[in-house]
N, C-alpha and C positions, 0 to 999 in steps of 0.2 A: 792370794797368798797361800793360803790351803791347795792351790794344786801346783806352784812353787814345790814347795813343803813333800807333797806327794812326791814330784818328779825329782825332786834331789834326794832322797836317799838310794835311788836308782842310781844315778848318776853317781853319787859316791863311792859306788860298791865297782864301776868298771867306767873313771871319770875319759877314756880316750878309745872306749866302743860307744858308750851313749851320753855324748856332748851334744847327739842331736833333739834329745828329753830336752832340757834347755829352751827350748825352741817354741816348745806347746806353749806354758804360760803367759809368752810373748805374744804369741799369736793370739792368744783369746783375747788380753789386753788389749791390742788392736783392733782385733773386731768390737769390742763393747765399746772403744774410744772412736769409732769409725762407721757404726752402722747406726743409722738415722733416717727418721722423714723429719725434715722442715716444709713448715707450712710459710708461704710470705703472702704478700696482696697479689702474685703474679700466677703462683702455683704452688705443685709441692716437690718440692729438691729431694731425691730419691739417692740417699748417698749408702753406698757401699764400701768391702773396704779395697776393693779395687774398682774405682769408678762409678761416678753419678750422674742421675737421669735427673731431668727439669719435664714435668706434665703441667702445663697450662691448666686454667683453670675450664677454658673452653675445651679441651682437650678428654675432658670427665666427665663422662655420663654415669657414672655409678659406682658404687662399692658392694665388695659382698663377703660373709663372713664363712672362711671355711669351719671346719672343725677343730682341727689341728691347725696352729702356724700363723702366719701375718695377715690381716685383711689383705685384698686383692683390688685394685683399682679397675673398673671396664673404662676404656676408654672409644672415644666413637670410631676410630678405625678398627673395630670389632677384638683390637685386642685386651689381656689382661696383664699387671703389675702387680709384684707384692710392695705393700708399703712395709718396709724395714719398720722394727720396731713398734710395728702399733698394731694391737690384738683387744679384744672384743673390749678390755678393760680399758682400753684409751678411745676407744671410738667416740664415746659422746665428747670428748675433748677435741678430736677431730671435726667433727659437726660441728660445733659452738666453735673453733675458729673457722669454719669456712664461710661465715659469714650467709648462712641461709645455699649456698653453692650445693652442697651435699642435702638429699635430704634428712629430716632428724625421725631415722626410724623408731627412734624410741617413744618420741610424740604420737606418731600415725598408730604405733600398738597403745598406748593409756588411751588414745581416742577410740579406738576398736572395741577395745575392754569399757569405756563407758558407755557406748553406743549401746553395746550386750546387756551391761548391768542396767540401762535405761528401758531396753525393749523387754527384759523379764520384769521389771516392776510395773509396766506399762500390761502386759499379761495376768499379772497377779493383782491388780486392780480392776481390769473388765472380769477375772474370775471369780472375785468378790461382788464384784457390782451383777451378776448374773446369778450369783447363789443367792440372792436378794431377792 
């Protein structure tokens, strides 16, 4: 609505040079009504808003998080995909639906970080038991 808003008082000032302003807030509505991952039992439906992709679930070997922009799917013909819509804040929602398919990187690091937090107490107990 705000960029409606924005693009018409442009539009009002010279309505039969820039009827094509009109056109942007349309367009984004589209895309936010149109750009999507579904996930199903089969894969995940890679929908754009011109045209969509179906990746099996055999078809993924990995995910990985850029910096900037959509997670990326690796898939085993050495290529990659962005998953539309889904960024670091949806990922463990992506993992808990892929039913254990993806692994849940966020498990493998709390187990890293216990492991660590286990071997320094485990350290700081033979350093007491030796100052003894």
């Amino acid at each position: 609505m705000v960029l409606f808003f924005s693009v018409f008082f442009f539009f009002a000032g010279w309505p039969l040079g820039l009827w094509w302003l009109l056109l942007i807030p349309v367009a984004g509505v589209v895309w936010v009504a149109r750009t999507r991952t579904v996930l199903s039992e089969s894969g995940l439906e890679l929908r754009r808003v011109f045209g969509s992709r179906h990746v099996g679930w055999a078809q993924l070997k990995g995910v990985s998080i850029p910096k900037r922009g959509f997670v990326r799917a690796h898939l085993t013909d050495g290529s990659t995909v962005k998953l539309p819509a889904v960024t670091y804040d949806r990922l463990r929602d992506l993992i808990a639906a892929s039913h254990g398919r993806i692994p849940d990187l966020f498990a493998a690091e709390e187990a890293a970080r216990d492991a660590a937090a286990n071997a320094a107490a485990e350290d700081d107990k033979d350093a007491a038991a030796d100052d003894k």
